[in-house]
N, C-alpha and C positions, 0 to 999 in steps of 0.2 A: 422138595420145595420148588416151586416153582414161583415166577414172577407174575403181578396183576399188571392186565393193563393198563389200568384205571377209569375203565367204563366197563360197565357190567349193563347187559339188560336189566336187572334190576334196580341199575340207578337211575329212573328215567324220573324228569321235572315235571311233576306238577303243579308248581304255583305258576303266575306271572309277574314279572319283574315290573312294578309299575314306578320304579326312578325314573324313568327316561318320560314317562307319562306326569309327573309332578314335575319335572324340570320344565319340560315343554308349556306348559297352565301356568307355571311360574311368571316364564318369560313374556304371556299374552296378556297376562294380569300388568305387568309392568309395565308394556308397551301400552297400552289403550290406559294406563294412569298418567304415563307422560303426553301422551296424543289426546287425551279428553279436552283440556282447556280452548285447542286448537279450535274444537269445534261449536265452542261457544262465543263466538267472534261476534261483533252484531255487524249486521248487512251493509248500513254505511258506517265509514269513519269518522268521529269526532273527535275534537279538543275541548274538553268538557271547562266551564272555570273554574279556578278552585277558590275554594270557600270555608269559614269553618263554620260546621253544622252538628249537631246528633246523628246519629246513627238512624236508618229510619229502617221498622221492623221487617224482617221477610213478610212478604202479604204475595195473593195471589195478582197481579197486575199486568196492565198493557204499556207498553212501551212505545214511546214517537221520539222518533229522531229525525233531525232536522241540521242540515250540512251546510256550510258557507253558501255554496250556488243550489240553497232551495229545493234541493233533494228532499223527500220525506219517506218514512219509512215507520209501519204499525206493525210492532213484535221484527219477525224478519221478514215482512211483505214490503219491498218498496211501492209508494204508492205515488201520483200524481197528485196535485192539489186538489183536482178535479171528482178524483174518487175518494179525499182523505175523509171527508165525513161519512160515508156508507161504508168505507170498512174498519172504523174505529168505531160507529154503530155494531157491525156484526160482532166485534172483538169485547167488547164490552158486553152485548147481551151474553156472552159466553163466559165473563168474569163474574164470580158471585159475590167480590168485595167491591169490584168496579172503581179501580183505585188507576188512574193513568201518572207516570213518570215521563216526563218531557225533557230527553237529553240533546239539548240544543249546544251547537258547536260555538266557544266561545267567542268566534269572529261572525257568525250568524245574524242576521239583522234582525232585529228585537220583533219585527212587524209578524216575522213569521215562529216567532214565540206567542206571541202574542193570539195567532191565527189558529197554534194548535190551542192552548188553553181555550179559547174561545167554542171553537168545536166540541172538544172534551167535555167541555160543563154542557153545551145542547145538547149532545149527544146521551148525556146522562149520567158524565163523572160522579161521583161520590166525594173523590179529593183528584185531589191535581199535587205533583210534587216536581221539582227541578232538579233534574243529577248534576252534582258539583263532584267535583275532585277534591279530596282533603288538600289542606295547606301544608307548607314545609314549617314544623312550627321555630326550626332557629334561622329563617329565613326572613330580612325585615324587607318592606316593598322599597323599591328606591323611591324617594321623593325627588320629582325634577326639578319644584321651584325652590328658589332658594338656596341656603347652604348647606 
């Protein structure tokens, strides 16, 4: 009797071990689930107001955003005042519901809300809508006059 070594020529592997191939797809699946939102940031910053409203349906739309110092910006193109109505034109020929959302910054001067709806409808909106932020609903607004 003699002892084995415990490898023989004739134990040679032919499968491949793909754990190490699931671990790794795991971990990219995860990472790009927490990193995705990141990338949906819009181009400028707003403080939207808030309001309470409905829900308003997913639809195919263009988006303007409009910042305290008059910034503007169609989908994530910031634009000048000067080029907003040609390329809220071109964004819109390319929407098939032609539905524009207008998130104007709540300290924003009304004039240039006012200036995208304006456009929007020439241009050849369909609808026009205002992005609000939902309210705090057990939050009551302070009243200053009075007691």
């Amino acid at each position: 009797m003699g002892m084995q070594s415990g490898s023989s020529p004739d134990d040679i592997v032919t499968g491949i071990n793909v754990t190490p191939l699931v671990d790794v797809g795991l971990v990219l699946v995860i990472i790009f689930m927490v990193t995705a939102p990141l990338f949906e940031q819009p181009t400028l910053n707003v403080k939207l107001p808030q309001s309470t409203t409905k829900e308003g349906k997913e639809t195919e739309n263009v988006t303007v955003t409009i910042t305290t110092d008059g910034h503007m910006a169609v989908n994530e193109q910031e634009v000048t005042e000067k080029d907003f109505e040609s390329v809220l034109v071109k964004k819109l020929a390319l929407s098939s519901e032609k539905h524009v959302i207008v998130r104007a910054d709540k300290d924003a001067l009304h004039g240039g809300l006012l200036l995208a709806m304006q456009v929007a409808k020439k241009a050849g909106a369909l609808s026009i809508a205002i992005a609000t932020e939902p309210k705090d609903k057990g939050i009551v607004p302070h009243n200053k006059g009075g007691s």
